[in-house]
C-alpha positions as CSV (number, residue, x, y, z in Angstrom):
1,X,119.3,112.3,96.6
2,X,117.0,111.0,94.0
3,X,114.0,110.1,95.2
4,X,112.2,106.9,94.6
5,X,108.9,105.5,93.2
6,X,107.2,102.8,95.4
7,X,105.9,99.9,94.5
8,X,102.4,100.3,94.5
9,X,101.3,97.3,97.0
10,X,104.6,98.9,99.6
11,X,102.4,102.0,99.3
12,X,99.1,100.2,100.8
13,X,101.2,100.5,103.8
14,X,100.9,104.0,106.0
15,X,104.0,106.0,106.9
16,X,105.6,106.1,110.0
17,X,104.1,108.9,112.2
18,X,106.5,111.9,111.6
19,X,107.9,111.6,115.5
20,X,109.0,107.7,115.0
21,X,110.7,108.7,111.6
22,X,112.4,111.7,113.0
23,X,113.7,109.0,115.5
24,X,114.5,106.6,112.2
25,X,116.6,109.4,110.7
26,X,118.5,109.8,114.1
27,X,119.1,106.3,114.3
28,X,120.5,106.2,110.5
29,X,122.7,109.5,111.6
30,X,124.6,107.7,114.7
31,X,124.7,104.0,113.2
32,X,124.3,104.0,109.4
33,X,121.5,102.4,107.1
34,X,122.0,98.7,108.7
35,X,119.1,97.5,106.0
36,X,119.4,98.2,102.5
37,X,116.2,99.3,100.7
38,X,114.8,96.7,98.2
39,X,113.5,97.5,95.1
40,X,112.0,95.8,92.2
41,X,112.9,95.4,88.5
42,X,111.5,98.5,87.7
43,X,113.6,100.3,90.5
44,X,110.2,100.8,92.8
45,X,110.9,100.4,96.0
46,X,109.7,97.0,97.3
47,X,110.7,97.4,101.0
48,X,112.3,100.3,102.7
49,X,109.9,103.1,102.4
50,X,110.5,104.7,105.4
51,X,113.9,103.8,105.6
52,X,114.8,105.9,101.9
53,X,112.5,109.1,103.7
54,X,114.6,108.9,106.8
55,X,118.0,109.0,104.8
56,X,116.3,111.6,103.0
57,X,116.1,113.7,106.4
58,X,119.6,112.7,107.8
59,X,121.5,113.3,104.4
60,X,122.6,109.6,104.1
61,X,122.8,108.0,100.5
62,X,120.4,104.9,101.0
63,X,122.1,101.5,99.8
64,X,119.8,99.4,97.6
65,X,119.7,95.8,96.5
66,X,116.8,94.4,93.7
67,X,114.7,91.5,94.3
68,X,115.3,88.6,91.9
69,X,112.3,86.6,92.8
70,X,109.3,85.6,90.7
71,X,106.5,87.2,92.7
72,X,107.4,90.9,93.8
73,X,103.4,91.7,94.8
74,X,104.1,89.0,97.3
75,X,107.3,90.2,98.6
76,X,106.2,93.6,99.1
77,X,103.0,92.3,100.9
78,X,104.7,90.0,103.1
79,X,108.0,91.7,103.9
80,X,106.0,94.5,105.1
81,X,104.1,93.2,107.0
82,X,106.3,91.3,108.8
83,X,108.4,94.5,109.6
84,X,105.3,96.3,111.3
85,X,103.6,96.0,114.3
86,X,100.0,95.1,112.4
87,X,96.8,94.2,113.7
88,X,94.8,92.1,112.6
89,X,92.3,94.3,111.2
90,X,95.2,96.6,110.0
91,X,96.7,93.4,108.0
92,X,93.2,92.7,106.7
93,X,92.5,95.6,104.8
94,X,95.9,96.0,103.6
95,X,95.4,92.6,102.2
96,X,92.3,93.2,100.7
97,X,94.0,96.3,98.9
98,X,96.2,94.2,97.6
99,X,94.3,91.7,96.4
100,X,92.4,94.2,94.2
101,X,95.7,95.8,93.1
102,X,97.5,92.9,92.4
103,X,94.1,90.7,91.4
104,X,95.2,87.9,93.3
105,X,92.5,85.6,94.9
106,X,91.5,86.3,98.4
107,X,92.3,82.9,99.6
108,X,95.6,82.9,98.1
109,X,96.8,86.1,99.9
110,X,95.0,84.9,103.0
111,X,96.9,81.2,103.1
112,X,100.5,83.3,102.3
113,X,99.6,85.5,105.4
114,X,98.3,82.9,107.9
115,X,95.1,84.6,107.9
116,X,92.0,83.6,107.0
117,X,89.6,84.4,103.4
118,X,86.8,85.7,105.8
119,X,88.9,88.0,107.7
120,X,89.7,89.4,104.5
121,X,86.7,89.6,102.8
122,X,84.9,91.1,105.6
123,X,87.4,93.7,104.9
124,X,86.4,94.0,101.5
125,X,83.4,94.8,102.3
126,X,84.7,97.6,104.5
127,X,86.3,98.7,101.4
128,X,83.3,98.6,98.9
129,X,80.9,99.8,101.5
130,X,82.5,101.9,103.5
131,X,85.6,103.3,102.3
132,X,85.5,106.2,104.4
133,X,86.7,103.9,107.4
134,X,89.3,101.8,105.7
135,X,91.7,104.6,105.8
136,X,91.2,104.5,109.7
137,X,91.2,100.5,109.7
138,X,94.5,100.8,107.6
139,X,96.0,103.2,110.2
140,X,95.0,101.5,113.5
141,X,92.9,104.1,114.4
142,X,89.3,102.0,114.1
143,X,89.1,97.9,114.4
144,X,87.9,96.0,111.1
145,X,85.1,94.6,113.4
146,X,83.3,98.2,114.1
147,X,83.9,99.1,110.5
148,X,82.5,95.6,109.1
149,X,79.6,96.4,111.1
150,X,79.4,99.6,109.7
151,X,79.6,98.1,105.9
152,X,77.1,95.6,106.3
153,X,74.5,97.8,107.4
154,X,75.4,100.0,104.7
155,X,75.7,96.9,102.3
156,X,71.8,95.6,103.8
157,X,70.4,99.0,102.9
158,X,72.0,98.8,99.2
159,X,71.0,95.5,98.5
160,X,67.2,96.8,99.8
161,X,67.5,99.8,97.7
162,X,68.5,97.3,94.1
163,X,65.8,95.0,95.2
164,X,63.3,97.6,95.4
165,X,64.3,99.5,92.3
166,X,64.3,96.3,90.2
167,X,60.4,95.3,91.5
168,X,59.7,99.1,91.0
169,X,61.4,98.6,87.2
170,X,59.3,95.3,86.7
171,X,56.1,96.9,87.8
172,X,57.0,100.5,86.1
173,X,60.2,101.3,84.0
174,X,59.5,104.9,83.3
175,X,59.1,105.6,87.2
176,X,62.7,103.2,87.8
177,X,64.2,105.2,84.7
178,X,63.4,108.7,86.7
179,X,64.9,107.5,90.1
180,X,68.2,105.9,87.9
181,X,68.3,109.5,86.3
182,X,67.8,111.4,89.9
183,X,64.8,113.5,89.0
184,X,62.7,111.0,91.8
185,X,63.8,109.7,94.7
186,X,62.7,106.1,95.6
187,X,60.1,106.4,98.2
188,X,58.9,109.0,95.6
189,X,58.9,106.7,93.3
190,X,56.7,104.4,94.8
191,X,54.6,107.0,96.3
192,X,53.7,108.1,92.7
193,X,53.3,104.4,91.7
194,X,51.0,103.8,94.4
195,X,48.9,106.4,93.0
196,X,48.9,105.3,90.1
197,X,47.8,101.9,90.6
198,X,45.1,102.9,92.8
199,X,43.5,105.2,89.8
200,X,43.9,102.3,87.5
201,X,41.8,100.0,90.1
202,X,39.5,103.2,90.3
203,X,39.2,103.1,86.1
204,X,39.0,99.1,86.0
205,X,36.0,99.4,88.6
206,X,34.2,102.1,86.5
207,X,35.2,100.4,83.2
208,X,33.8,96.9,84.7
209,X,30.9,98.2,86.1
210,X,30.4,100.0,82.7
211,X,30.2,97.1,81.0
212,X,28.0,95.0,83.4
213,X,25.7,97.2,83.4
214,X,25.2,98.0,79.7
215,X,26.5,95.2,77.9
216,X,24.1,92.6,80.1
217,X,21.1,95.0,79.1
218,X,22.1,94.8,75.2
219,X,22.6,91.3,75.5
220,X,19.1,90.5,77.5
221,X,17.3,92.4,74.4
222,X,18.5,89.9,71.8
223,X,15.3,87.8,70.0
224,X,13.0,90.9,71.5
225,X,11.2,93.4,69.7
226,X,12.5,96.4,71.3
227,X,14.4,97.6,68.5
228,X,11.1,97.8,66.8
229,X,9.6,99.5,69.4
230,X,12.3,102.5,69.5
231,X,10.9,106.4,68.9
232,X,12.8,108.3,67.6
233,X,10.4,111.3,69.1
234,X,10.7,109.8,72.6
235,X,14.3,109.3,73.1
236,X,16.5,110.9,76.0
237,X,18.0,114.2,74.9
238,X,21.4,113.5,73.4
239,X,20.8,110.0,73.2
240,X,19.0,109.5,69.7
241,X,20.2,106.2,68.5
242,X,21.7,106.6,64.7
243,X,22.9,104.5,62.4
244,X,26.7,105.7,63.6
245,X,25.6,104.9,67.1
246,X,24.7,101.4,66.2
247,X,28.2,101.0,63.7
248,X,29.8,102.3,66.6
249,X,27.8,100.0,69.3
250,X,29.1,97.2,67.0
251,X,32.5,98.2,66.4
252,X,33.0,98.5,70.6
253,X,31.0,94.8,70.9
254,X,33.6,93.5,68.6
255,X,36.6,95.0,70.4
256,X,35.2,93.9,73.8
257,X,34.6,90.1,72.3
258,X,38.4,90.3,70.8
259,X,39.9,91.2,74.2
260,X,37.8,88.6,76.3
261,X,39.2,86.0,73.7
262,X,42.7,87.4,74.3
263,X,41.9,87.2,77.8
264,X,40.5,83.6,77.5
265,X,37.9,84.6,79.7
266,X,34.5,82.6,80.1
């Protein structure tokens, strides 16, 4: 027996548990295959699945017809459907399968199976977010709604996590670059940013208070005669003034006037 490729929407659909296709291949023993298999222009099979592997275990030659419609994707959704005993939740994710397979719009699939967008993009969710439960949705063996609720927590804590990484990227890119590349973690991340922010307050208090203090007592001894009062004998040690001290002075007056124009401050 030559064994057939399936469809790849048909194979959204579990297998029968091995007890209920043992039973199949019984059945197709005493009474024949009374469906054929249907498969598509390709010779996948569209429909029948099961029904090839259980003539497969009795030794029966499966009959097969091919579709001759315009929308196999369809077919193979629908029919199969149809022929299972579905939940809701179970139809739902298969649906949202297929619509990713096949690229079909949710509410497209959703109107062709009575069912409704949300339903199935509640399980997409399930499927971006927590794909380790959509296997268990697909079988039966957990309801969409637990696993929804499972995804959307999951989907709540990713959306926080790309909120926070994008502030922490506006506010430092090299720290955002380090958690992108793994070598921080992001509550590391902003640990190590909140560190650094508080030593940059810590150097704009010393730089302002720097500047208040000295730059208000240079500027209170313009049109004085304390510059002709200065001793060169008398001054601090370490603290002669030179004519590089006062190029110097003058250069750094000139930088601080630039950046308070840059600044546009008063």
């Amino acid at each position: 027996m030559i064994l057939r490729e399936s469809h790849p929407v048909a194979d959204l659909f579990p297998m029968l548990p091995a007890d209920e296709l043992a039973d199949l291949a019984a059945d197709i023993t005493e009474r024949g295959l009374l469906q054929p298999v249907v498969l598509d222009g390709d010779g996948r099979v569209l429909d029948g699945r099961n029904r090839v592997a259980a003539c497969e275990m009795a030794g029966v030659e499966p009959e097969f017809v091919t579709y001759d419609g315009d929308d196999p994707d369809g077919y193979a959704l629908a029919v199969n459907i149809q022929r299972r005993n579905l939940t809701k939740g179970q139809t739902a994710i298969i649906a949202a399968r297929a619509c990713k397979e096949t690229l079909q719009a949710t509410r497209k699939v959703g109107q062709s199976l009575g069912m409704s967008a949300q339903r199935i993009t509640q399980a997409n969710v399930v499927l971006e977010f927590a794909p380790d439960l959509a296997d268990a949705v697909a079988a039966g063996a957990t309801g969409l709604d637990k696993a929804y609720e499972v995804a959307r927590q999951r989907k709540t804590a990713a959306d926080s996590v790309e909120s926070q990484l994008a502030r922490l990227r506006a506010e430092d890119p090299e720290l955002a670059d380090k958690v992108v590349e793994g070598e921080l973690t992001l509550p590391g991340a902003w640990a190590e940013q909140k560190e650094r922010a508080a030593e940059e307050d810590r150097q704009r208090l010393v730089a302002t208070h720097l500047l208040c203090q000295h730059l208000v007592t240079v500027a209170q001894m313009a049109g004085g005669d304390i510059a002709q009062r200065y001793d060169p004998a008398k001054s601090l040690p370490g603290r002669a003034i030179t004519r590089q001290v006062l190029d110097d002075a003058m250069t750094a007056v000139e930088e601080i006037a630039r950046v308070w124009k840059e600044r546009e401050l008063p």
